[in-house]
C-alpha positions as CSV (number, residue, x, y, z in Angstrom):
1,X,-10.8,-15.9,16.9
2,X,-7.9,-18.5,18.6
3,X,-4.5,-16.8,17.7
4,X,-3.6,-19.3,14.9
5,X,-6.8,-18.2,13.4
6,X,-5.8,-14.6,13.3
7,X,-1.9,-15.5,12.1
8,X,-3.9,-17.4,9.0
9,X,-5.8,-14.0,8.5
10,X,-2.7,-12.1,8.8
11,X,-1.1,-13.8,6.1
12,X,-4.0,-14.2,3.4
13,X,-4.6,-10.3,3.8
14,X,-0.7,-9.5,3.7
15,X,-0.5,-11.7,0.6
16,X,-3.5,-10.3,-0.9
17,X,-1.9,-6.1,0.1
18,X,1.2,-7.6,-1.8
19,X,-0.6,-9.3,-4.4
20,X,-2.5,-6.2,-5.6
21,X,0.4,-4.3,-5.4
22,X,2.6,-6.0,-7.7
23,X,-0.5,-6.3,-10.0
24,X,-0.5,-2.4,-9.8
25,X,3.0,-2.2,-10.4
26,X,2.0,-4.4,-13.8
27,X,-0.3,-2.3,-15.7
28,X,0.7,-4.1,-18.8
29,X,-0.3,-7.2,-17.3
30,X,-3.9,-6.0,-16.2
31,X,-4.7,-3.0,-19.1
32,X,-5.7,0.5,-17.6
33,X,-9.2,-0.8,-16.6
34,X,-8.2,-3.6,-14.5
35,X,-5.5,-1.4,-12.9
36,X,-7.6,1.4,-11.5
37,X,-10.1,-1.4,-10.5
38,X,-7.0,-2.8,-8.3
39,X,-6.1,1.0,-7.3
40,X,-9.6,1.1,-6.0
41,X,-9.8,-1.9,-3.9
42,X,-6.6,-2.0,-2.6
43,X,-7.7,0.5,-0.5
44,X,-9.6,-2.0,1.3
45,X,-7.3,-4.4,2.6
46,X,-4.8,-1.6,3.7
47,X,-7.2,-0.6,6.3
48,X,-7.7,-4.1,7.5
49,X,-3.7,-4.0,7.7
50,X,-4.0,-0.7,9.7
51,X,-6.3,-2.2,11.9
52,X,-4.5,-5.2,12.6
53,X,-1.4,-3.5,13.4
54,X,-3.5,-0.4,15.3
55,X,-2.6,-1.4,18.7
56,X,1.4,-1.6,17.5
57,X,0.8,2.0,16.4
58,X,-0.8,3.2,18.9
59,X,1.8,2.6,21.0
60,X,4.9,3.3,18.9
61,X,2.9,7.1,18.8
62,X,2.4,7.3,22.6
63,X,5.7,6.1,23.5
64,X,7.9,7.8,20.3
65,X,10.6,9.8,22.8
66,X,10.4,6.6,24.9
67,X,11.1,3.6,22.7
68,X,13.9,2.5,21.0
69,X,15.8,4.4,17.8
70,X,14.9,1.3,15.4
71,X,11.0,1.0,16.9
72,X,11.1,5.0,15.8
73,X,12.8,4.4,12.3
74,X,10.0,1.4,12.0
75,X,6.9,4.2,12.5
76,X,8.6,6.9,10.5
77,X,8.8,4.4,7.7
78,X,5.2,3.4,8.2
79,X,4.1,6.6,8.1
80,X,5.8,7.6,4.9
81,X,4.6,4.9,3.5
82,X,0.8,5.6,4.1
83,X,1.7,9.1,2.8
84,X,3.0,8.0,-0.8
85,X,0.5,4.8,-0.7
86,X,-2.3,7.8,-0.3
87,X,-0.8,9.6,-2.6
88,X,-0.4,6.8,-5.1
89,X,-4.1,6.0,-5.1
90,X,-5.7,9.9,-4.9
91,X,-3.6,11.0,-7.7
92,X,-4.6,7.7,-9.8
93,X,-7.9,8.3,-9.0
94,X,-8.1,12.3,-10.1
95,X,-6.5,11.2,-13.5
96,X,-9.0,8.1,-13.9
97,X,-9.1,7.0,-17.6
98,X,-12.1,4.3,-17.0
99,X,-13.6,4.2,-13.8
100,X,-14.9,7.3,-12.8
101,X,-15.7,8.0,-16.3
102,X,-17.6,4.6,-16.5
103,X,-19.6,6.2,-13.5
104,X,-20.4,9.4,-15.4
105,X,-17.5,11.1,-13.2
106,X,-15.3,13.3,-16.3
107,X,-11.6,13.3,-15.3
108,X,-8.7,14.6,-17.1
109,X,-5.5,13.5,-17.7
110,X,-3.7,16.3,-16.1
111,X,0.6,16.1,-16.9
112,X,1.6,17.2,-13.4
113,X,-1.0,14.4,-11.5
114,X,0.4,11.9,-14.0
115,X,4.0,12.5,-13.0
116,X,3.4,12.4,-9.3
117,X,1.5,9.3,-9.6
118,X,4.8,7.8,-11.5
119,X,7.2,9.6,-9.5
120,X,5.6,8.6,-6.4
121,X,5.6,4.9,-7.5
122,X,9.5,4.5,-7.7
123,X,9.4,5.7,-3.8
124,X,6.7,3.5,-2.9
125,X,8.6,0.6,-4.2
126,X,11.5,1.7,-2.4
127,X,9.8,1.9,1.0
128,X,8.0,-1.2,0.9
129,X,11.1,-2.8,0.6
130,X,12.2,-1.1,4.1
131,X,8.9,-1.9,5.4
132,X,9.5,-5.6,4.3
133,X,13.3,-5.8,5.7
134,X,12.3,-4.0,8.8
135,X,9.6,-6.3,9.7
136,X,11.8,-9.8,8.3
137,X,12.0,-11.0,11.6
138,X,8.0,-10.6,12.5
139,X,6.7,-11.7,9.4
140,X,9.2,-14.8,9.3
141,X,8.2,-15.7,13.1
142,X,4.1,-15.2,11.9
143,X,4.7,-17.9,9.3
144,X,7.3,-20.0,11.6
145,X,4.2,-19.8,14.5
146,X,1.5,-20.8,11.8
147,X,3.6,-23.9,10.4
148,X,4.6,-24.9,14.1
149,X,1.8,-24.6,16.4
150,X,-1.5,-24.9,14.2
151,X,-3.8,-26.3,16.8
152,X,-3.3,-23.6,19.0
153,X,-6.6,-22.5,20.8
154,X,-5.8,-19.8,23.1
155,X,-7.5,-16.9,22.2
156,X,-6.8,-13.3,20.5
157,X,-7.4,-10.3,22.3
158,X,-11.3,-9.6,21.3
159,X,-12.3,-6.6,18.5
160,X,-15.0,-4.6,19.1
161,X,-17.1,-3.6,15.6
162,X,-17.5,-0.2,17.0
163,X,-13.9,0.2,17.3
164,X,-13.0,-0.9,14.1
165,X,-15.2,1.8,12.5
166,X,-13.9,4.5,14.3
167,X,-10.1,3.6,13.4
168,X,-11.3,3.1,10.1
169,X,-13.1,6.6,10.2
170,X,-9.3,7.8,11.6
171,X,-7.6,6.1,8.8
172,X,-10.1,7.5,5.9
173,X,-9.9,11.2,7.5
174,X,-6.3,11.1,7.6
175,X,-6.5,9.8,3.7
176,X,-9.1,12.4,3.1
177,X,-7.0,15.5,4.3
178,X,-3.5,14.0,2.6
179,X,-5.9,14.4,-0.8
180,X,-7.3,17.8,-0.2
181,X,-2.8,18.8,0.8
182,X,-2.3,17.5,-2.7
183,X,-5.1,19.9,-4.4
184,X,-3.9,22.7,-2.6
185,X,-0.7,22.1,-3.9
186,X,-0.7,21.3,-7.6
187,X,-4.4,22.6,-8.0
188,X,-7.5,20.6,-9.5
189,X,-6.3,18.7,-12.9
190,X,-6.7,20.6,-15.5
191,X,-7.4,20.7,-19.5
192,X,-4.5,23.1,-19.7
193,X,-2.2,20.2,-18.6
194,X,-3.9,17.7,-20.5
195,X,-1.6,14.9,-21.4
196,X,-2.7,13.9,-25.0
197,X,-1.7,10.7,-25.1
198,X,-3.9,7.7,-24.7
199,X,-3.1,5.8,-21.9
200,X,-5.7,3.2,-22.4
201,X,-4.0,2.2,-25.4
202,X,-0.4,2.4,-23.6
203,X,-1.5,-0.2,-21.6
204,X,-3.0,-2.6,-23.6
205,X,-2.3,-5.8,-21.9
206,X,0.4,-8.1,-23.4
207,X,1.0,-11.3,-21.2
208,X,4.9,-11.0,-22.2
209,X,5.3,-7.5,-21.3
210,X,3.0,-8.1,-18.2
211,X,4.7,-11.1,-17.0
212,X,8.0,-9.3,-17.3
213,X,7.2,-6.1,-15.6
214,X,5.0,-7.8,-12.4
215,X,8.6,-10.2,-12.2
216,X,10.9,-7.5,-12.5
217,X,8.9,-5.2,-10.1
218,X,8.4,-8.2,-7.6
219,X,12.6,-8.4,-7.9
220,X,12.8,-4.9,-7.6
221,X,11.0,-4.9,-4.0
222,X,12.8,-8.2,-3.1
223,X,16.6,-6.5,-3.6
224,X,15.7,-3.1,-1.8
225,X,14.5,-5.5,1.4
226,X,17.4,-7.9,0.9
227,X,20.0,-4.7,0.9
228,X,18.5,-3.0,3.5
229,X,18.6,-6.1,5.9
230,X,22.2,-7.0,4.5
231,X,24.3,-3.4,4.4
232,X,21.8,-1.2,5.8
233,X,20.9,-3.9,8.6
234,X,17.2,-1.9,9.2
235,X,16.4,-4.9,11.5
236,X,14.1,-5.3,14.7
């Protein structure tokens, strides 16, 4: 893969990460159904962003006391953000109104899984917006690089399928355990805590509605990066 190859790759699967993601943040764009299909997948194209940022992140770990304070902030953001990304998904899955049940799987709509998986949103929003502002400058010079040089044909550093499983084993054990901290600490859903409202028809999609909520969402994400960069200067 030539390097202007891999910046095209780069900015298809980022586009897709984000594209997903403000189609999650929509549910009354997409209806229940299509939203846990999204929650589901989405999972997919993180890893290939884990991957392709792996050897960024294994460094920023091996050299944390020796790097600089913003290369630090940059990983502790990161790493938060995997947390409530993980979080996002696991708890959306355990309360699964359609898709594990359409496998057989029964799930209830526990109360306190529900309100982490909306509580958690709001901060997910939040730090992908810090993610975005602190990484402005790379993302801009990915796209500047594409648009400039597209002929380019030196070559990427080469990826070894064996080493992309094992990171990929790394990324799902680390997902795994962060699921199993959440049972431990707000217990297996439960009918006890069974919310009684029907969330299926909550989100029965309207194209108005929908339309509003993925725009005002996609805003919302936009300002935290553009006040973070601006006041907060969470730059590179």
């Amino acid at each position: 893969m030539t390097l202007s190859s891999r910046r095209r790759f780069i900015i298809c699967l980022d586009a897709t990460l984000l594209i997903i993601f403000l189609l999650l943040l929509a549910p009354r764009l997409t209806g229940l159904a299509l939203h846990e299909v999204l929650g589901f997948l989405f999972f997919i194209p993180l890893i290939l962003h884990l991957l392709v940022a792996w050897p960024w992140i294994q460094k920023s770990v091996v050299r944390f006391f020796k790097t600089s304070g913003r290369s630090r902030l940059n990983l502790c953001i990161n790493m938060i953000l995997f947390l409530l990304v993980i979080t996002e998904l696991a708890s959306g899955l355990f309360i699964s109104q359609v898709l594990l049940p359409a496998f057989g799987i029964k799930t209830v709509n526990d109360r306190v899984w529900r309100y982490v998986h909306n509580v958690t949103l709001n901060f997910t929003v939040l730090f992908i917006g810090l993610h975005v502002a602190i990484n402005w400058g790379w993302i801009a010079s990915v796209f500047k690089r594409q648009l400039h040089v597209p002929n380019e044909k030196r070559m990427a550093p080469s990826f070894k399928i064996s080493t992309g499983l094992l990171r990929s084993g790394i990324i799902v054990f680390a997902a795994i355990i962060i699921a199993l901290v959440l049972i431990s600490v707000l217990g297996k859903p439960s009918p006890e805590r069974l919310y009684s409202h029907s969330e299926i028809a909550r989100f029965r999609p309207t194209f108005g509605h929908g339309i509003i909520q993925f725009l005002g969402e996609a805003f919302l994400i936009g300002f935290c990066a553009f006040v973070s960069r601006r006041w907060g200067r969470l730059r590179l």
